[in-house]
C-alpha positions as CSV (number, residue, x, y, z in Angstrom):
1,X,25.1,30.2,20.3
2,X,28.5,31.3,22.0
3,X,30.0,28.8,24.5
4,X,29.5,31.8,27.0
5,X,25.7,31.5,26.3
6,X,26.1,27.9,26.5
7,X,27.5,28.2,29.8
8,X,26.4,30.6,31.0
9,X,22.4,28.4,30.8
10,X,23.9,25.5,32.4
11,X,23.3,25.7,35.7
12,X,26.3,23.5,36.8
13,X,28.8,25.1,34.6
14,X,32.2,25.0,36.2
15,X,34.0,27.5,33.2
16,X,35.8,30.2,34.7
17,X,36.0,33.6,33.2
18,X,39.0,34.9,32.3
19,X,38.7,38.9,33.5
20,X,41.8,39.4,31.7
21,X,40.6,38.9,28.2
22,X,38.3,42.2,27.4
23,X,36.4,40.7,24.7
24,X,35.6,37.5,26.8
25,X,34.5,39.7,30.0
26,X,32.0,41.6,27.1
27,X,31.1,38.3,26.0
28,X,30.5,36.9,29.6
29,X,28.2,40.1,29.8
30,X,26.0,39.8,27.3
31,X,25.6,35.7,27.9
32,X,24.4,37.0,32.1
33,X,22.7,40.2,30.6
34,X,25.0,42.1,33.3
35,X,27.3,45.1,33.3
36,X,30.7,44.9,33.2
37,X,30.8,46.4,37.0
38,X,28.3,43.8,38.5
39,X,30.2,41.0,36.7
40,X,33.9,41.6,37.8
41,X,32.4,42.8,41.3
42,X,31.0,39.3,41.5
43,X,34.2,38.1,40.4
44,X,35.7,39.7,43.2
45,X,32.9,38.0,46.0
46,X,33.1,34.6,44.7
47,X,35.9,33.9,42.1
48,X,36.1,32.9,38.2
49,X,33.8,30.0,38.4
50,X,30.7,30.9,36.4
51,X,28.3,28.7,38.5
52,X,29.0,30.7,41.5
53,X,29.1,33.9,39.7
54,X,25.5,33.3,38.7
55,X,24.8,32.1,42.4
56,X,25.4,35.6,43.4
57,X,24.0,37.3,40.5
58,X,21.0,36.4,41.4
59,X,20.7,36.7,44.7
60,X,22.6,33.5,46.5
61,X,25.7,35.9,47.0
62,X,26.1,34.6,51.0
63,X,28.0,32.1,49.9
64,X,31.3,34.2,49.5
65,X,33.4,31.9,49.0
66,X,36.2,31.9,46.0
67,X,37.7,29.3,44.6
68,X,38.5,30.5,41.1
């Protein structure tokens, strides 16, 4: 299990994703089961944090917000 995978269960995770690293944005992908497109879009609406990424992911997106 990757630390993304990790992460990306815990549904508290404060890790940010660094959308400057191309491997770790594939990696963030395939730990969400999400495009590339829907993940740095989300990135966009809420910011790095992966907890609010997955918020918005699946469906709490109102909250746009960033802090990341």
């Amino acid at each position: 299990m990757t630390a993304e995978t990790t992460a990306a269960e815990d549904p508290g995770s404060e890790v940010h994703i660094d959308v400057g690293d191309k491997a770790a944005v594939e990696r963030w992908c395939k730990a969400l089961a999400v495009t590339d497109e829907a993940l740095l879009k989300a990135v966009q609406k809420v910011g790095t944090r992966i907890d609010k990424i997955k918020d918005y992911l699946t469906g709490g997106g109102a909250a746009e917000q960033s802090d990341g």
